[in-house]
N, C-alpha and C positions, 0 to 999 in steps of 0.2 A: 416176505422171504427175500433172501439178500441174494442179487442177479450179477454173475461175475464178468466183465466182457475184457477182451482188448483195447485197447485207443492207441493210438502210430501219433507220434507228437512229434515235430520239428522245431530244435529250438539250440540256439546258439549259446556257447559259453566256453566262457577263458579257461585253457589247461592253469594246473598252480604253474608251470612256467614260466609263463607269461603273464599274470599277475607277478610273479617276482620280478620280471623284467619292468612293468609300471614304476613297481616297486624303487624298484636301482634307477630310473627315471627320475622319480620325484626329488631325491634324494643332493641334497647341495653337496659342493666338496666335501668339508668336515664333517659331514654325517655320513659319507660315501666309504672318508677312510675309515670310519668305524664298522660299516658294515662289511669293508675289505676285512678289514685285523679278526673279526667274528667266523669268517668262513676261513680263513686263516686257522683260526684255532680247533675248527667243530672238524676242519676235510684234513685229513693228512695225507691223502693227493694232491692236494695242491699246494705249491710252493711257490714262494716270492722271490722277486732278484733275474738272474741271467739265468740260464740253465747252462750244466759244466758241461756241454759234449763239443767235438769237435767237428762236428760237421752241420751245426748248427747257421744258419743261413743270417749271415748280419748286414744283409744288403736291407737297405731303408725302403720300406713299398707308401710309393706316393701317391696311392690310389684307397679308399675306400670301398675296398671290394666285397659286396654285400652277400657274395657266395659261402657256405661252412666249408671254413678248411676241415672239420672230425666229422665221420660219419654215424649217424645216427644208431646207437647198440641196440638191440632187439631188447627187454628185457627177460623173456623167456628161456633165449639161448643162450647159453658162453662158449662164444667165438672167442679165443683168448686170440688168436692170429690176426683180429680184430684191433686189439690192444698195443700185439708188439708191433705192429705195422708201424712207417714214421708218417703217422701223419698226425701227430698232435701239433699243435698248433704252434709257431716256432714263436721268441718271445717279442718278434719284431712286430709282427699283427698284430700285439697286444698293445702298440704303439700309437699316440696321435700322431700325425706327422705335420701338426701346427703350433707345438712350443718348442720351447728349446730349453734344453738341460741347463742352462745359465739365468735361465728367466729368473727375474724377482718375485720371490712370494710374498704377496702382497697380503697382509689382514691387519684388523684391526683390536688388540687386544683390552679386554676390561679386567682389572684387578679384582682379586677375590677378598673379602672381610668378612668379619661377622656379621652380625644379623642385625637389624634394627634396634628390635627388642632387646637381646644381650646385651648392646651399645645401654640402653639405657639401665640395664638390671647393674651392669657394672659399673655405671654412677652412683646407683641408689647405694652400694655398698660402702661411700663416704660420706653418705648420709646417717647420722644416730636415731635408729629409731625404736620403738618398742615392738614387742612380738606381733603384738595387734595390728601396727601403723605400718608395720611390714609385706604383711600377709596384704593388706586393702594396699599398698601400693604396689605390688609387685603383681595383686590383680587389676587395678588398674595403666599399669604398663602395656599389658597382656590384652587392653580391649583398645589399645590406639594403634588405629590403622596404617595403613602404606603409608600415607598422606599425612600422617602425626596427630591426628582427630582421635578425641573420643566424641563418635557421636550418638552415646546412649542415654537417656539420662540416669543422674545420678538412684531413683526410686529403683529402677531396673538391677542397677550394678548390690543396689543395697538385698534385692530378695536374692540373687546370684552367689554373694557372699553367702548369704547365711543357707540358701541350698547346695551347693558346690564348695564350700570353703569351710562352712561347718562356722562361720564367722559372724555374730551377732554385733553392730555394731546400730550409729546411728546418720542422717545422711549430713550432718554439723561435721561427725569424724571425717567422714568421707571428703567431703569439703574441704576442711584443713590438710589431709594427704596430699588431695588433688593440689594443692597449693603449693608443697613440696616436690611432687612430682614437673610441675610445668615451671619449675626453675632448673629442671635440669637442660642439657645441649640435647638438639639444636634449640634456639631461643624460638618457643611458639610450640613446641612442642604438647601433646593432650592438654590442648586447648579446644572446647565445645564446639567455636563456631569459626567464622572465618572474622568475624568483629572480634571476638575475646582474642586469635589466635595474633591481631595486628598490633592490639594494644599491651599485650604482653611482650614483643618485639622491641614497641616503642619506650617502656617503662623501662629493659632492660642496656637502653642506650643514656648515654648524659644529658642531663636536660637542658634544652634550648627552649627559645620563644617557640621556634618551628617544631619541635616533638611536642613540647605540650599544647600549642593550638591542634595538633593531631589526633593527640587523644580525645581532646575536646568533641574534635570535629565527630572521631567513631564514636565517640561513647553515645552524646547529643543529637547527630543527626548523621548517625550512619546510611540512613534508609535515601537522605539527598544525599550523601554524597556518592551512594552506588552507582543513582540516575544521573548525577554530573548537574543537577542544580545547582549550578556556580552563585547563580545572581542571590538565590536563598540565603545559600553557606552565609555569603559575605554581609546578607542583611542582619543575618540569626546569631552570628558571634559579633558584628561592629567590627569588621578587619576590611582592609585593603585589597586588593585583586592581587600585590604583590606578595602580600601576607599568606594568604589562601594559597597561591602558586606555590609557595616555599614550603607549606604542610603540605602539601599534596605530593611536592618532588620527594618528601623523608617517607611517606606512607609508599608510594611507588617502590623504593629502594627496600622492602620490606620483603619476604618469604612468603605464600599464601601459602605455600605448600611443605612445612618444613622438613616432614618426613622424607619427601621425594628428592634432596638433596643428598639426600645420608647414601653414601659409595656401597656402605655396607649390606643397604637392602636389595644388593643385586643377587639374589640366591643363587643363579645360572649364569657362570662364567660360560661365555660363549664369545669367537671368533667372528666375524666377517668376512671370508675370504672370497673372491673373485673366481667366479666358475671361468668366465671367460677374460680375456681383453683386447681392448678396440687400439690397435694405433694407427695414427698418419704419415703414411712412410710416399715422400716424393708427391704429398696432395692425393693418394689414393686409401684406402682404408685396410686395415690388415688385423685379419681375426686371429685368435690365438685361444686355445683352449689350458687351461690350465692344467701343468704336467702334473699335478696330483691326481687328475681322474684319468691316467696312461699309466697306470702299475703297469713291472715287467711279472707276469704270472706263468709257470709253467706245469704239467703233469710229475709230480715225483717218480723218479726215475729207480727210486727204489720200489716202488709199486708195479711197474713193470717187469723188474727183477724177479719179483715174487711171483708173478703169471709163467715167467720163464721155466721155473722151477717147479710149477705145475706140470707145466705143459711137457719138463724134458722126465719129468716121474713116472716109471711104468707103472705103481700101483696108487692107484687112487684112492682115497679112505673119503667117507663122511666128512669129517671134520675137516678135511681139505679143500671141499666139493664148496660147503661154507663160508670156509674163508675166502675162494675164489670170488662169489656170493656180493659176500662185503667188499673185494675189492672192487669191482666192478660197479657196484653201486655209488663206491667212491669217486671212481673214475671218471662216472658218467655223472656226475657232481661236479664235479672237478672242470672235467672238460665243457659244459655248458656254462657253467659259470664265466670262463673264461672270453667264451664265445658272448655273452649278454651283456659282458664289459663293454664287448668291443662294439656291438651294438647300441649300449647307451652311449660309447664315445661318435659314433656316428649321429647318432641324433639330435643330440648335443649340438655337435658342429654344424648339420646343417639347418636344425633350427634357428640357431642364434644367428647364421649367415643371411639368412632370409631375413630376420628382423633387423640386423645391419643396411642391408642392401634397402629394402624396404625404407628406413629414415637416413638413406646415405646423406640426407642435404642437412639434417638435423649433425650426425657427427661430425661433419666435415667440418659446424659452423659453431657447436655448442647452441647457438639458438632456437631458443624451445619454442618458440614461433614456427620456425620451419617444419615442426614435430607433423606429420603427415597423422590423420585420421585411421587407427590399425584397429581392429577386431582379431580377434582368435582365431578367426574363421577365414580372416583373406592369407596369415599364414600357412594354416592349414591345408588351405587350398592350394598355396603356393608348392608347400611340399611333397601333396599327397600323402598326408599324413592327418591322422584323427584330432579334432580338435581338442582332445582330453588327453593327449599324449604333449601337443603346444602349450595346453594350461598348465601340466607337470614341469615343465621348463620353467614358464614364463615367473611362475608364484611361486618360486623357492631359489630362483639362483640369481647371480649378483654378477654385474659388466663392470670391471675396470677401467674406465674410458677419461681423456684427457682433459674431462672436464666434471674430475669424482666417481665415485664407486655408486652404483646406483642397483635398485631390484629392476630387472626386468621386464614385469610387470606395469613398471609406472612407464612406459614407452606404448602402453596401450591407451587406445583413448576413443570417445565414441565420435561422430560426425556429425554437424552443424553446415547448412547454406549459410553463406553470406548473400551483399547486394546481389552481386554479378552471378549466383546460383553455381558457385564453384563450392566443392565440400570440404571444409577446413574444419583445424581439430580444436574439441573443446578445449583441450590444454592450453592453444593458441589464445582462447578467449578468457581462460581464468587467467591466464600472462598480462593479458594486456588489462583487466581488471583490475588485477593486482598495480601493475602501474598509476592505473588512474585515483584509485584510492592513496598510493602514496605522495602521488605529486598534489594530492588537496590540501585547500586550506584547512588547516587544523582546528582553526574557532569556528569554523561552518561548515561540517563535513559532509558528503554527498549522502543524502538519501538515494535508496535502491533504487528510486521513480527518476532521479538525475542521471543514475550510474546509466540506467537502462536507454535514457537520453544519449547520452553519449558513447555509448556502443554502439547508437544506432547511426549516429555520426560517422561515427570510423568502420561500417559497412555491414555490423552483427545486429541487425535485427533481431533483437530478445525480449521476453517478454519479463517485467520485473520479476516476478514470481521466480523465474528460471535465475538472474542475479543474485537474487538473495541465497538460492540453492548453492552455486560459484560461491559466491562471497564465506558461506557457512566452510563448504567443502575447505572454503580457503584459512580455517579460524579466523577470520575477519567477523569481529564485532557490528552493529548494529551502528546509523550516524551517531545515535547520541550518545553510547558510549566511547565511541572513539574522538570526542568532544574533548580540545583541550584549551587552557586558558593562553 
């Protein structure tokens, strides 16, 4: 028999307000003004621009004042006296009061194209081919990836045809396509592997001693020449070290990736633009928020209107009661929103001020050496503020600073002792890695067990293991690939 009781449960959870407040957090500039232009068009309470009244208050407030200028509407009751009251929010408070209406807008723009694929469908169509040689090349377009690979094999592409394509053919046909298709641009294009995809590059340049010792080299002994077996190559073909050097500089000069070149496989034109910026004014540091996240937003004042016109009506009907209703829900749309901008414009700034302040020796100097050891958490700390609210910042917005535009995020980093047991930042140590590896000699380059040697010299006691992790982090290759003659 089923036993019904009470249970009294304590348990915390975000109103949807405040998840949309996250929300508008998380949010970079160009993704901020599209969710402005969106509530723009869904509230028609709320208006963009100056508001036309005349006694609207244009004094500058240079305070970030964390109190609600509108009070909270009940939703039960309609207080329309509530609405006409002036206390909406005037459009100055909607203001930062750290850009300036002349600032430069900074972003980085990428051109839009067609598609990869299409790039290559609209070659094949100065190619003469049969119904058949058509059909199997325009599916074979169709399986070479970002990267310009088909990497299926041909037995695969042949049951695919004849299930999906309705196309019986044989894999000699297929062969002979493929062989039409990888002369089309870019050169190395649906090429199998990254050996077929070099020696098609090289076939398609004039022939020299040094291209054709190259193809020599892929075809023969690809497998040394991946590992940098110099001394092999030059036993295995009877060449010179100068000979060897000069194929290896025409293979270098080559594409591995040819797909990823193509402009037109950027499907998502997208901006970069600078949430905040760092300048050096008189040797001190000066924050600035970008005037794109300071819309001027105000309450349509024809929606007040229409409360007016409630409220001055002796007889009240249903469908007026209604509309009241909707307006009201608008309002209180309207005017939170308003209110959450200016809160995200607040957090904003004092986040990013603390992460300033925090590496002030880092921007004064550009030197990423100076980059001090930061966690999420010692901001956090700093602002009295939730560490999930600092990570919304850190991982989606961009500092315009006098030495590039940069994420945020990469100002974070974890902490390492050196000798003297002070806590300096790993960034500091993959810098100075990165140094040491490039100042090497090239025909003997440092194994992880020297690197780790000589970090410990210059006061970072690490252990190789942890090097090789740096070096990875760093796309730094392995010594004996970075091996050169």
């Amino acid at each position: 028999m089923l036993k019904q009781h009470l249970q009294f449960k304590l348990s915390q959870k975000l109103s949807p307000q405040q998840i949309q407040l996250m929300k508008l957090i998380q949010l970079p500039t160009q993704a901020f003004e599209q969710r402005l232009k969106q509530e723009l068009e869904e509230n028609p309470a709320l208006e963009g621009g100056k508001e036309k009244t005349d006694d609207l208050d244009n004094e500058f407030d240079d305070n970030y004042d964390s109190e609600t200028d509108n009070e909270t509407i009940a939703t039960d009751d309609i207080n329309i006296d509530d609405y006409l009251s002036d206390d909406e929010v005037p459009e100055y408070r909607t203001k930062a009061n750290n850009y300036s209406a002349d600032d430069d807008e900074k972003s980085i723009p990428y051109a839009a194209g067609i598609s990869f694929t299409q790039s290559l469908i609209n070659q094949l169509n100065t190619v003469y081919l049969s119904d058949e040689e058509w059909n199997i090349a325009e599916f074979l377009i169709g399986s070479v990836d970002e990267s310009g690979y088909i990497r299926r094999p041909l037995a695969d592409i042949l049951d695919d045809l004849a299930f999906t394509q309705n196309t019986y053919t044989d894999e000699k046909t297929i062969s002979k396509v493929l062989k039409i298709v990888q002369e089309l641009d870019p050169p190395g294009v649906a090429a199998r592997s990254l050996e077929e995809c070099l020696i098609i590059q090289l076939k398609r340049k004039d022939p020299t001693a040094s291209t054709e010792l190259a193809i020599a080299i892929l075809e023969k002994s690809f497998d040394q020449f991946t590992k940098k077996h110099y001394k092999k190559l030059i036993q295995k073909h009877n060449i010179t070290e100068a000979e060897l050097k000069s194929a290896i500089s025409e293979i270098e000069r080559l594409n591995p990736k040819p797909g990823g070149s193509y402009s037109g496989n950027n499907r998502i034109v997208e901006h970069v633009v600078p949430d905040f910026s760092i300048r050096i004014v008189e040797g001190e540091l000066e924050l600035s928020l970008n005037g794109r996240n300071a819309p001027e937003l105000h309450v349509s004042s024809e929606y007040s209107n229409m409360l007016k016109g409630y409220k001055d009506s002796k007889e009240k009907s249903k469908s007026q009661k209604d509309t009241v209703m909707f307006i009201k829900q608008k309002l209180d749309a309207a005017k939170w929103f308003i209110d959450a901008i200016r809160q995200r414009q607040q957090t904003l700034f004092i986040t990013m001020n603390s992460i300033m302040n925090y590496q002030k020796e880092y921007f004064l100097t550009g030197d990423e050496r100076n980059l001090r050891p930061m966690i999420l958490k010692d901001i956090a700390d700093e602002i009295h503020m939730d560490v999930s609210t600092v990570s919304r910042v850190a991982n989606s917005k961009y500092v315009d600073t006098p030495y590039g535009t940069k994420l945020i995020k990469e100002y974070f980093s974890e902490s390492m002792k050196n000798e003297q047991g002070e806590d300096v930042s790993t960034k500091e140590i993959k810098k100075i890695l990165e140094t040491v590896i490039g100042e090497e000699e090239k025909k003997k380059p440092l194994t992880d067990d020297k690197l780790a040697a000589i970090l410990k010299e210059k006061g970072y006691p690490i252990a190789r293991r942890t090097v090789a992790k740096y070096r990875e982090q760093l796309s730094i290759p392995v010594a004996r690939l970075r091996k050169q003659i």
